[in-house]
VMD Tcl script that builds the backbone (N, CA, C; Angstrom):
set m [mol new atoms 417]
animate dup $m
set s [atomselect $m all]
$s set {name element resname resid chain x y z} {
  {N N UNK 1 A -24.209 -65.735 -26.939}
  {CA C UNK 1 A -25.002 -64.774 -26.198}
  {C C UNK 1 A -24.134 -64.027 -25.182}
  {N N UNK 2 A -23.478 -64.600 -24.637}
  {CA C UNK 2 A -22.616 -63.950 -23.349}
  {C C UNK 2 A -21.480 -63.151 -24.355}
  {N N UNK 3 A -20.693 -63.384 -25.939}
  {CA C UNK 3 A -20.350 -62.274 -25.684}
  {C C UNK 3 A -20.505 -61.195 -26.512}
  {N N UNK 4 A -22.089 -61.293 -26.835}
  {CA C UNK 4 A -22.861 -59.954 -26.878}
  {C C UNK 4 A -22.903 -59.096 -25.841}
  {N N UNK 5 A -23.089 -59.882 -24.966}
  {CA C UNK 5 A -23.423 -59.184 -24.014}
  {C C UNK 5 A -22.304 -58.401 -23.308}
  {N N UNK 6 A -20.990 -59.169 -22.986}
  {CA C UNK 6 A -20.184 -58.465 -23.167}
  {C C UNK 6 A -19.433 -57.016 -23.836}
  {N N UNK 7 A -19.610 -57.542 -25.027}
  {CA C UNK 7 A -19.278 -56.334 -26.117}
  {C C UNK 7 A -20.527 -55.300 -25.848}
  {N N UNK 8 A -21.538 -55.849 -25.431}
  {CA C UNK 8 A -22.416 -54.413 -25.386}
  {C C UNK 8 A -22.092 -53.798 -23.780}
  {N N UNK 9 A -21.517 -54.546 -23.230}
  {CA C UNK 9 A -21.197 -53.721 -21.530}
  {C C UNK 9 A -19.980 -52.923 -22.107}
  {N N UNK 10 A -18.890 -53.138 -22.852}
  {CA C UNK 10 A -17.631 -52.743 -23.138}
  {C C UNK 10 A -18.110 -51.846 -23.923}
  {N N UNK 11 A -19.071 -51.966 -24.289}
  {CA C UNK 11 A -20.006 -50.912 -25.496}
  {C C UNK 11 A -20.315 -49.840 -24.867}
  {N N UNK 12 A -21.015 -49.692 -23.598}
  {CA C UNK 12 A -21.859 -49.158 -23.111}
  {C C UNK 12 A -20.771 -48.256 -22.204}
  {N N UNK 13 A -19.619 -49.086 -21.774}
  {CA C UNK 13 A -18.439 -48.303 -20.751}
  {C C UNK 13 A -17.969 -47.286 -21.260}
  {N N UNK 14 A -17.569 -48.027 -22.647}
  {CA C UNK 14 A -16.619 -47.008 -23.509}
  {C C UNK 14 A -17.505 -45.790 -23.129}
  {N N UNK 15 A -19.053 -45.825 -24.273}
  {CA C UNK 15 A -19.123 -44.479 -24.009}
  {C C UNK 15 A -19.383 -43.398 -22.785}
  {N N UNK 16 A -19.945 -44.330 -21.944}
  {CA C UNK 16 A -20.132 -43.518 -20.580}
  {C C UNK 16 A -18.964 -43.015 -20.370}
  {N N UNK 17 A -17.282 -43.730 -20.426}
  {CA C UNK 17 A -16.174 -42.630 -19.932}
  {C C UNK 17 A -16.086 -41.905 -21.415}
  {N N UNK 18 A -16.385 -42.031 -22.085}
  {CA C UNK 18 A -16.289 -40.884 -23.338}
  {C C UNK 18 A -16.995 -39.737 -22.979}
  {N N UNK 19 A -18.247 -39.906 -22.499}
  {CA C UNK 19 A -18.981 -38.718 -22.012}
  {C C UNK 19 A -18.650 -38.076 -20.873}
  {N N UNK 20 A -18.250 -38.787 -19.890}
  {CA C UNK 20 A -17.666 -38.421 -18.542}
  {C C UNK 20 A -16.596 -37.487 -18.963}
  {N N UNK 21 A -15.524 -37.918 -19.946}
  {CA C UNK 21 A -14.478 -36.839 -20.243}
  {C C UNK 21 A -14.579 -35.368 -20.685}
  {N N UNK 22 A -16.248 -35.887 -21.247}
  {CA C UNK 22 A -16.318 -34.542 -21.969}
  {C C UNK 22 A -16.836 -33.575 -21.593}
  {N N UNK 23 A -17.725 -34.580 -19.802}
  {CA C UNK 23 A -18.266 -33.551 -19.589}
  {C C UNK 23 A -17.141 -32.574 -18.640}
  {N N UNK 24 A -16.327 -33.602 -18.624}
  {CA C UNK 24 A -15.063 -32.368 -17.283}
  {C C UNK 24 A -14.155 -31.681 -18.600}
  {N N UNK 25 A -14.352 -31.509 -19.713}
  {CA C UNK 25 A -13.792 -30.540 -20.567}
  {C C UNK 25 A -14.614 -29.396 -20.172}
  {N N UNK 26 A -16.257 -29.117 -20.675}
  {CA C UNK 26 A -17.144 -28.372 -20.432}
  {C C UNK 26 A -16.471 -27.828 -19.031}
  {N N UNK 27 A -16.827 -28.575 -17.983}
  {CA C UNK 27 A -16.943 -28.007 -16.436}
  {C C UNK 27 A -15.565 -27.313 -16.992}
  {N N UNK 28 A -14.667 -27.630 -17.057}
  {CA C UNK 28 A -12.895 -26.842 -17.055}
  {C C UNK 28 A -13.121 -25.754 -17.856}
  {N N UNK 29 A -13.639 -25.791 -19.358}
  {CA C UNK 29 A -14.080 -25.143 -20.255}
  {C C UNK 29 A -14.850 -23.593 -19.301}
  {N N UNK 30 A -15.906 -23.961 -18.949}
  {CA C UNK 30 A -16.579 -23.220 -17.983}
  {C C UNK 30 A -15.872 -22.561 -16.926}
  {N N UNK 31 A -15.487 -23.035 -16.458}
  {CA C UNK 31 A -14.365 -22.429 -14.988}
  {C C UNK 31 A -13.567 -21.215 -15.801}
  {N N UNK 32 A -13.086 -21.308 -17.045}
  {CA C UNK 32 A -11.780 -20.708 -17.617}
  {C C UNK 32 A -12.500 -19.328 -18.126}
  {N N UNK 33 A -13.624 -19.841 -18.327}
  {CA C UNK 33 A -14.758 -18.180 -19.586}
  {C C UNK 33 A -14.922 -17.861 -17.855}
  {N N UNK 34 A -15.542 -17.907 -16.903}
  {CA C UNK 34 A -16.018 -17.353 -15.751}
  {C C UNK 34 A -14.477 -16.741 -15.020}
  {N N UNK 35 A -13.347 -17.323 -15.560}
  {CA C UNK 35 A -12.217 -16.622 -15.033}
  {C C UNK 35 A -11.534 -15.230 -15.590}
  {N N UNK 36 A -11.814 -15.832 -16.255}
  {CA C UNK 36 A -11.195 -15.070 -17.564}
  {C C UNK 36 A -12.656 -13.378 -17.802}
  {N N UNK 37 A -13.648 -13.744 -17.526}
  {CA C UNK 37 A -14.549 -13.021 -17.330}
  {C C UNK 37 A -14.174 -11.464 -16.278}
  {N N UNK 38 A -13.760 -11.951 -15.255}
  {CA C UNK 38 A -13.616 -11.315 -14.065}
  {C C UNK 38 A -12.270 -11.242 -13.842}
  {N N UNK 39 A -11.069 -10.791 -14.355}
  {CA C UNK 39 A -9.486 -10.756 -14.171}
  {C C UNK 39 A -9.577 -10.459 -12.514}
  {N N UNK 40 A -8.483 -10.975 -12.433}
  {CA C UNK 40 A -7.921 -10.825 -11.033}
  {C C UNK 40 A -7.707 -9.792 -10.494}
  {N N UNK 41 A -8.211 -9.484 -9.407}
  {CA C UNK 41 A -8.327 -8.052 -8.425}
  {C C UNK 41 A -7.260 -7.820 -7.432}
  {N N UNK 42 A -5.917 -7.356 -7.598}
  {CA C UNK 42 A -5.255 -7.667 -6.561}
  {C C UNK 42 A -5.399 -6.420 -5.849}
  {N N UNK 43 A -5.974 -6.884 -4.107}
  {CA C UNK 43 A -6.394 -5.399 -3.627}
  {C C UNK 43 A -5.283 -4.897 -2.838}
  {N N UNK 44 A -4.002 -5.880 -2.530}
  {CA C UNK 44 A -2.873 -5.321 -1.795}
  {C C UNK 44 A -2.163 -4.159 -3.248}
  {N N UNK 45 A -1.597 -5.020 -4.601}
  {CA C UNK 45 A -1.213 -3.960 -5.486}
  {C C UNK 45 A -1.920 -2.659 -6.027}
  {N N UNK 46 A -3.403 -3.068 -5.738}
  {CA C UNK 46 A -3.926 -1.732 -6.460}
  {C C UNK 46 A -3.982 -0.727 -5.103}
  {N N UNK 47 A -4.056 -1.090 -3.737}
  {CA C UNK 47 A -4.377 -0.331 -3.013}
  {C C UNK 47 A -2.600 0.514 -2.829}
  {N N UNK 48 A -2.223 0.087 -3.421}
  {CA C UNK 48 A -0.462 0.306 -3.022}
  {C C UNK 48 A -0.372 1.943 -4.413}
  {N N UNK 49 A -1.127 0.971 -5.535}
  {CA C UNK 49 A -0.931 2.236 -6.423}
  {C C UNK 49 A -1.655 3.358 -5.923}
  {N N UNK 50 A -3.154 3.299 -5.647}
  {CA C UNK 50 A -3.865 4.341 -5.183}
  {C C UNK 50 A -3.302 5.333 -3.880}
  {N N UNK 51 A -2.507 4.733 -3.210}
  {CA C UNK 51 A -1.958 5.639 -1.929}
  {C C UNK 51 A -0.648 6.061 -2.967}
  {N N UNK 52 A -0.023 5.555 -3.490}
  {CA C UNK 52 A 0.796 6.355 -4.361}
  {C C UNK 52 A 0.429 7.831 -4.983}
  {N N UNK 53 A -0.825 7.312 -5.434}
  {CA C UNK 53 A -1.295 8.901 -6.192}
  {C C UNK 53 A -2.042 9.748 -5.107}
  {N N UNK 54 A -2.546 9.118 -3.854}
  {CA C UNK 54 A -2.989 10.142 -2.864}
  {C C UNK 54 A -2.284 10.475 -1.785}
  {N N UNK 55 A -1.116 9.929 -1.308}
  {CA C UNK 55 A 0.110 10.333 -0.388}
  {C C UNK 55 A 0.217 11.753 -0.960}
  {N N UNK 56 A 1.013 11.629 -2.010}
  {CA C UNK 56 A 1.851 13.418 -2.524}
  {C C UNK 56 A 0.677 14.059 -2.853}
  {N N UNK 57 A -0.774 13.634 -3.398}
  {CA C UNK 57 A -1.321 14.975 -3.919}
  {C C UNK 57 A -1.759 15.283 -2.988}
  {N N UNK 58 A -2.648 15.205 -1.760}
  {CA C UNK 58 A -3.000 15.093 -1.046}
  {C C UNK 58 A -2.121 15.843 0.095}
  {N N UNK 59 A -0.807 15.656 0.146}
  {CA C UNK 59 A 0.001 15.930 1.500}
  {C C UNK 59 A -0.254 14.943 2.418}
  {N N UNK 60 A -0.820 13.763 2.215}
  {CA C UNK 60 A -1.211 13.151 4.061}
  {C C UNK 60 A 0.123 13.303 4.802}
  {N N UNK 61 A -0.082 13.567 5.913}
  {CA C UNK 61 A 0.726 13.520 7.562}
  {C C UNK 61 A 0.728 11.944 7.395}
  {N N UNK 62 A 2.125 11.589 8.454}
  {CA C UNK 62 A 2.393 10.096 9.031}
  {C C UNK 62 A 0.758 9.959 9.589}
  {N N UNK 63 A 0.401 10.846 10.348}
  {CA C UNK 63 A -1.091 10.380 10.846}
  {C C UNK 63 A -2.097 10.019 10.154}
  {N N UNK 64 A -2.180 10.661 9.251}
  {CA C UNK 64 A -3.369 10.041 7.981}
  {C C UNK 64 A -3.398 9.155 7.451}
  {N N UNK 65 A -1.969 8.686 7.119}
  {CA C UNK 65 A -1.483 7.640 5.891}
  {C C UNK 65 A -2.075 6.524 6.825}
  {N N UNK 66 A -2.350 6.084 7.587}
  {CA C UNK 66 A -2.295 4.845 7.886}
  {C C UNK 66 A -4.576 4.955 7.947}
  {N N UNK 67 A -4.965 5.587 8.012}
  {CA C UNK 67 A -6.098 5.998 8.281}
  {C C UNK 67 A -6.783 5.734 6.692}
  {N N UNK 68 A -6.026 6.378 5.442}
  {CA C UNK 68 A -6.441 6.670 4.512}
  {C C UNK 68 A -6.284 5.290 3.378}
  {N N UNK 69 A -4.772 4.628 4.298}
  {CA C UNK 69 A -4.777 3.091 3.686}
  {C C UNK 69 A -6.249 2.213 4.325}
  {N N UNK 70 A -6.324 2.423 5.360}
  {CA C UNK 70 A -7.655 1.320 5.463}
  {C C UNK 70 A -8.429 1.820 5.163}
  {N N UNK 71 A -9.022 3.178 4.864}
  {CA C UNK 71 A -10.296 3.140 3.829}
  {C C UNK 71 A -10.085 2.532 2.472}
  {N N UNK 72 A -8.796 2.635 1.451}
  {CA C UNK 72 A -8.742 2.773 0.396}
  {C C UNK 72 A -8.767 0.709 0.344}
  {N N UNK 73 A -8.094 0.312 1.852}
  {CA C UNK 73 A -8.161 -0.928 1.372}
  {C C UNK 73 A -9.632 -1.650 1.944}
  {N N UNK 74 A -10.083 -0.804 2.564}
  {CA C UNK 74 A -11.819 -1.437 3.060}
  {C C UNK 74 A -12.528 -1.346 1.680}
  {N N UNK 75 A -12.536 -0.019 0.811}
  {CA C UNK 75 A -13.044 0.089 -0.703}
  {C C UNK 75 A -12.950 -0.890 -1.686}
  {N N UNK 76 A -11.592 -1.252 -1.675}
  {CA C UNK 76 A -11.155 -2.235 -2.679}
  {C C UNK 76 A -11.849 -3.959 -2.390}
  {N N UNK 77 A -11.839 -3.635 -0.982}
  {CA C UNK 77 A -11.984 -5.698 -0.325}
  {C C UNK 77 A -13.896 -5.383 -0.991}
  {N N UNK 78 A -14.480 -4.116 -0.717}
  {CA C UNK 78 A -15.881 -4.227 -0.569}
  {C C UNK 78 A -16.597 -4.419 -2.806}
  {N N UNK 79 A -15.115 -4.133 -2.821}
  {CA C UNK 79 A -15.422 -3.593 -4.870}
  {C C UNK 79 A -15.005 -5.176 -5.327}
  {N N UNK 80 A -13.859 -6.418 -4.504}
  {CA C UNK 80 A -13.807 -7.788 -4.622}
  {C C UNK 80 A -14.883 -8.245 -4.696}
  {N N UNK 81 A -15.785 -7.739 -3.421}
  {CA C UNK 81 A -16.629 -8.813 -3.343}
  {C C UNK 81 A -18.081 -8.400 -4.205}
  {N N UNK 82 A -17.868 -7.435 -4.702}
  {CA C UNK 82 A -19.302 -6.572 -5.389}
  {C C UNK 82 A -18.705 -6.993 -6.822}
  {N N UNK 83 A -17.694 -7.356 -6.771}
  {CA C UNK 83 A -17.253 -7.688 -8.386}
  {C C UNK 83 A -18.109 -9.178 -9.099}
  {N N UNK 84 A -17.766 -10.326 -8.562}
  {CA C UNK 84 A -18.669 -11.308 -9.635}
  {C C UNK 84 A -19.791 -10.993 -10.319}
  {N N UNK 85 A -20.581 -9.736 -9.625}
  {CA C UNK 85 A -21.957 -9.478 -10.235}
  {C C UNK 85 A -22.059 -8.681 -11.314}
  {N N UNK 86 A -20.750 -8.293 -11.599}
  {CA C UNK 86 A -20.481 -7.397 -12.994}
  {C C UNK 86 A -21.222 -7.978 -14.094}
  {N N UNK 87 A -20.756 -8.996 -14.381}
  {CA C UNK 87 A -21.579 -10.139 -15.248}
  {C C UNK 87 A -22.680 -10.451 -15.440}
  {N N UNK 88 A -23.218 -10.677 -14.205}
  {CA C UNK 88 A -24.782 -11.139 -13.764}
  {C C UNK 88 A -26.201 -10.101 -13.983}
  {N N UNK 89 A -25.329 -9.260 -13.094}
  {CA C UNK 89 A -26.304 -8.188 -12.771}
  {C C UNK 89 A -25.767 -6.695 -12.673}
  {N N UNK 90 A -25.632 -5.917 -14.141}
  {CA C UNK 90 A -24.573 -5.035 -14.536}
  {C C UNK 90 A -25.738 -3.936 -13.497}
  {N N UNK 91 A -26.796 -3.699 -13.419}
  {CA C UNK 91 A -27.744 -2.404 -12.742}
  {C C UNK 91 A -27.778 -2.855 -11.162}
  {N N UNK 92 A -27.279 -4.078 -10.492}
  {CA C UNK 92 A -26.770 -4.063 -8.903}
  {C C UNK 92 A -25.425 -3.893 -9.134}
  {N N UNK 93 A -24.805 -4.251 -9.758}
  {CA C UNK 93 A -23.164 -3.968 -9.685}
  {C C UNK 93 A -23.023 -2.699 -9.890}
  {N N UNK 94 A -23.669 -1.829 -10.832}
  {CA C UNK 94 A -23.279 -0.180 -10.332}
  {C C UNK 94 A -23.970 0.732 -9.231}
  {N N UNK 95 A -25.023 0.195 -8.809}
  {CA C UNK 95 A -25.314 0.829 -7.649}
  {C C UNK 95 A -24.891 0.303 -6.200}
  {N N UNK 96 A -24.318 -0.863 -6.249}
  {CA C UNK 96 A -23.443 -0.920 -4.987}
  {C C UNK 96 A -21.932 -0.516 -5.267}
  {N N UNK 97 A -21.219 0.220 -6.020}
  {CA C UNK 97 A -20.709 0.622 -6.714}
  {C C UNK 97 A -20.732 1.982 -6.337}
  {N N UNK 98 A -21.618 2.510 -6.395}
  {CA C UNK 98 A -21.869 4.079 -6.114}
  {C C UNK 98 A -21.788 3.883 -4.660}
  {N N UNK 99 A -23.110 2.776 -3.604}
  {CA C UNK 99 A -22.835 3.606 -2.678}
  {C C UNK 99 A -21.460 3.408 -1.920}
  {N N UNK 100 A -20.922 2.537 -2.402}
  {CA C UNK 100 A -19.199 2.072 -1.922}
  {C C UNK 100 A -18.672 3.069 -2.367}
  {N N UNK 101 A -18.617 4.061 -3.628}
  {CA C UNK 101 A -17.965 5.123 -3.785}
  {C C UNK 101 A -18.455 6.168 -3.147}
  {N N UNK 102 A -19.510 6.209 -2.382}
  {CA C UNK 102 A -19.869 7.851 -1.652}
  {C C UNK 102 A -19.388 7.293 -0.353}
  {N N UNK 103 A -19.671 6.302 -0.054}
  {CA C UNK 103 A -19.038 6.154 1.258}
  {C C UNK 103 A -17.647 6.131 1.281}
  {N N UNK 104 A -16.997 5.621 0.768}
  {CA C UNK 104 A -15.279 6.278 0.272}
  {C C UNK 104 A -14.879 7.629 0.823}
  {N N UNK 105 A -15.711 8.238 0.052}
  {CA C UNK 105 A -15.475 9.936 -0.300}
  {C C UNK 105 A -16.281 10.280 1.318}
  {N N UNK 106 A -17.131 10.138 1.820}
  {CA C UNK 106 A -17.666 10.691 3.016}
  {C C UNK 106 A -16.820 10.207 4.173}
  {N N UNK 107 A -16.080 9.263 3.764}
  {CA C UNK 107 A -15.264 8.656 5.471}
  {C C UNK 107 A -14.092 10.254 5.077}
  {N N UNK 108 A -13.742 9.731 3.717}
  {CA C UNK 108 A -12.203 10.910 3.424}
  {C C UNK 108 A -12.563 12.074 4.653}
  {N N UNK 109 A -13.693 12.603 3.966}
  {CA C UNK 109 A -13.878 14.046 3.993}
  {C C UNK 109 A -13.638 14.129 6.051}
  {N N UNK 110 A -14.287 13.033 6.289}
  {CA C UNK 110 A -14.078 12.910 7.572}
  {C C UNK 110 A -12.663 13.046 8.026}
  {N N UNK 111 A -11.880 12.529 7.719}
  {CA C UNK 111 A -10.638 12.099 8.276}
  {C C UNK 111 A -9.075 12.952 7.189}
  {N N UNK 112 A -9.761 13.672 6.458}
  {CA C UNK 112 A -8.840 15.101 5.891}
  {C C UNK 112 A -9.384 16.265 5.905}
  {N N UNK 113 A -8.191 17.149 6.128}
  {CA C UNK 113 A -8.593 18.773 6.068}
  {C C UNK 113 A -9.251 19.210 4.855}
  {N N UNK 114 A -10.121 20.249 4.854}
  {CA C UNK 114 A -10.911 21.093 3.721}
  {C C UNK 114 A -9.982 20.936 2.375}
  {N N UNK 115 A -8.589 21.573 2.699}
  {CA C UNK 115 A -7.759 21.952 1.561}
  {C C UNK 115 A -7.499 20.386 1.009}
  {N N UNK 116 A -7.472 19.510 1.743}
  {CA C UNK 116 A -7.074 18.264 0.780}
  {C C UNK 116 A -8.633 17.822 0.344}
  {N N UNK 117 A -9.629 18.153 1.632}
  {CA C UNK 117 A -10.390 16.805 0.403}
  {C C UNK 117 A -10.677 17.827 -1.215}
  {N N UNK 118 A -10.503 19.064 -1.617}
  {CA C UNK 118 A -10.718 20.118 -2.936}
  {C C UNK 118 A -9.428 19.410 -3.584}
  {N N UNK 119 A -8.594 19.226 -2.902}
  {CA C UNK 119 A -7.334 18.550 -3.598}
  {C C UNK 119 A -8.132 16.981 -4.517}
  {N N UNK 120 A -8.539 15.884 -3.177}
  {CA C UNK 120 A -9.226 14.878 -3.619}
  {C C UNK 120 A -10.360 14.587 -4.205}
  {N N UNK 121 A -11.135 15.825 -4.019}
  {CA C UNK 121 A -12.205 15.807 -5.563}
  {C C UNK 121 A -12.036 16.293 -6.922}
  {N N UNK 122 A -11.179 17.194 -6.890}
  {CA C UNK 122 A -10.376 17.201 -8.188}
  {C C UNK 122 A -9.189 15.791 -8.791}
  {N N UNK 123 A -8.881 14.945 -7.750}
  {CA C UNK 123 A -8.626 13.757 -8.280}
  {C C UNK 123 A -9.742 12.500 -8.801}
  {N N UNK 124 A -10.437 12.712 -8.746}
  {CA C UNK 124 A -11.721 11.846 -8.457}
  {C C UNK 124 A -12.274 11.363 -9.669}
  {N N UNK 125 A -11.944 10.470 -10.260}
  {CA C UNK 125 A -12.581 10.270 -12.380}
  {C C UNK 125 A -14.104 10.367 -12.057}
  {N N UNK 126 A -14.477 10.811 -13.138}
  {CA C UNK 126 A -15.513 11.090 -13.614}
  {C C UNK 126 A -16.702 10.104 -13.775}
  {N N UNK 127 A -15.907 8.983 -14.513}
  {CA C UNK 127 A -16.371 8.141 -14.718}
  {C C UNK 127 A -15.804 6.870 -14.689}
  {N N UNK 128 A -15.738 5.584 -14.898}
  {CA C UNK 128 A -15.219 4.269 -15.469}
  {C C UNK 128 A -13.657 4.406 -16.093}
  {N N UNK 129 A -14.062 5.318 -17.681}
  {CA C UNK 129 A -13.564 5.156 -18.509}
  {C C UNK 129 A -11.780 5.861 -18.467}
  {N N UNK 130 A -12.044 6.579 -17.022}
  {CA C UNK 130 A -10.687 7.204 -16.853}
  {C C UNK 130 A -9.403 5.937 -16.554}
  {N N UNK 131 A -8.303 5.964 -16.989}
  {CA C UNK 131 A -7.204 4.891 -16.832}
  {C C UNK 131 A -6.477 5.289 -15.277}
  {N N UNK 132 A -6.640 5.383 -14.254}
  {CA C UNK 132 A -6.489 5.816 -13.092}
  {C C UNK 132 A -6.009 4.576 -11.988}
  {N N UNK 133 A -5.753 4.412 -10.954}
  {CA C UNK 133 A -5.863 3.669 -10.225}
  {C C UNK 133 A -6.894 3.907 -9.077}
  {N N UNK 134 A -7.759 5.134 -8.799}
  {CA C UNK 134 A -8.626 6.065 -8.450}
  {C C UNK 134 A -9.625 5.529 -8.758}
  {N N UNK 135 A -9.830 5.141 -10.359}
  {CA C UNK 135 A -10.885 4.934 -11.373}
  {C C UNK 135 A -11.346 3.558 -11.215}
  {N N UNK 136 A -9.727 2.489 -11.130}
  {CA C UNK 136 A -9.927 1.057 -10.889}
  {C C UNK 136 A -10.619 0.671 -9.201}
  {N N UNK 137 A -10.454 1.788 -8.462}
  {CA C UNK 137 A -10.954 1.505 -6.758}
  {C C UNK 137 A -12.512 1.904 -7.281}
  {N N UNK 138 A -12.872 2.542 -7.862}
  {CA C UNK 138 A -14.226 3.513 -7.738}
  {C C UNK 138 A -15.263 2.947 -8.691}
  {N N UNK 139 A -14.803 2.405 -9.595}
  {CA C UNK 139 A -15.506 1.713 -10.655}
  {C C UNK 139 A -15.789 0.661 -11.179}
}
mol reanalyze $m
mol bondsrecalc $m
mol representation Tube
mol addrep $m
């Protein structure tokens, strides 16, 4: 009797850590599709490309540039954190989306001359689908 009973505890262990293993495959499994879902946002490199393409077209002055980096990098930190919901909830993820992109464009207009912001709405994608670094802040 005792070593039934045994073999059925050694019975019973086995599979509990059999299942235990499998369930931290799943959880890891899971972590990797939810990563892999949402690629990595780097907002120091992309904000580095985007002042690249709006320094020269643009003309900014030493005075602007530093003005026009913290909007472009306030945009990007606010598009991090509006990002997980891409997934979830694709009709809140584009309308906080929009108003993060009008507010973008309304600080600009504030803080550049007439002739640049016609400069910066003619930079401005259209949509998503443009390959831009403009496109990756805005969309």
């Amino acid at each position: 009797m005792k070593k039934k009973l045994l073999i059925l505890v050694v019975f019973l262990g086995t599979i509990s850590f059999t299942n235990a293993q499998s369930i931290g495959d799943v959880t890891k499994a899971a972590s990797k599709a939810s990563t892999a879902a949402v690629p990595g946002f780097d907002v120091a490199s992309l904000a580095n490309q985007v002042m690249g393409v709006l320094s020269p077209k643009l003309k900014l002055t030493d005075a602007q540039k530093p003005i026009v980096n913290s909007l472009v990098n306030e945009t990007l930190n606010k598009k991090k954190n509006i990002l997980p919901t891409m997934a979830t909830d694709k009709a809140g993820y584009t309308s906080k989306m929009t108003t993060t992109r009008e507010s973008f464009i309304s600080k600009m207009k504030k803080n550049i001359s007439p002739t640049q912001f016609d400069a910066l709405t003619s930079l401005l994608p259209k949509s998503a689908s443009a390959v831009t670094p403009l496109a990756k802040m805005l969309y």
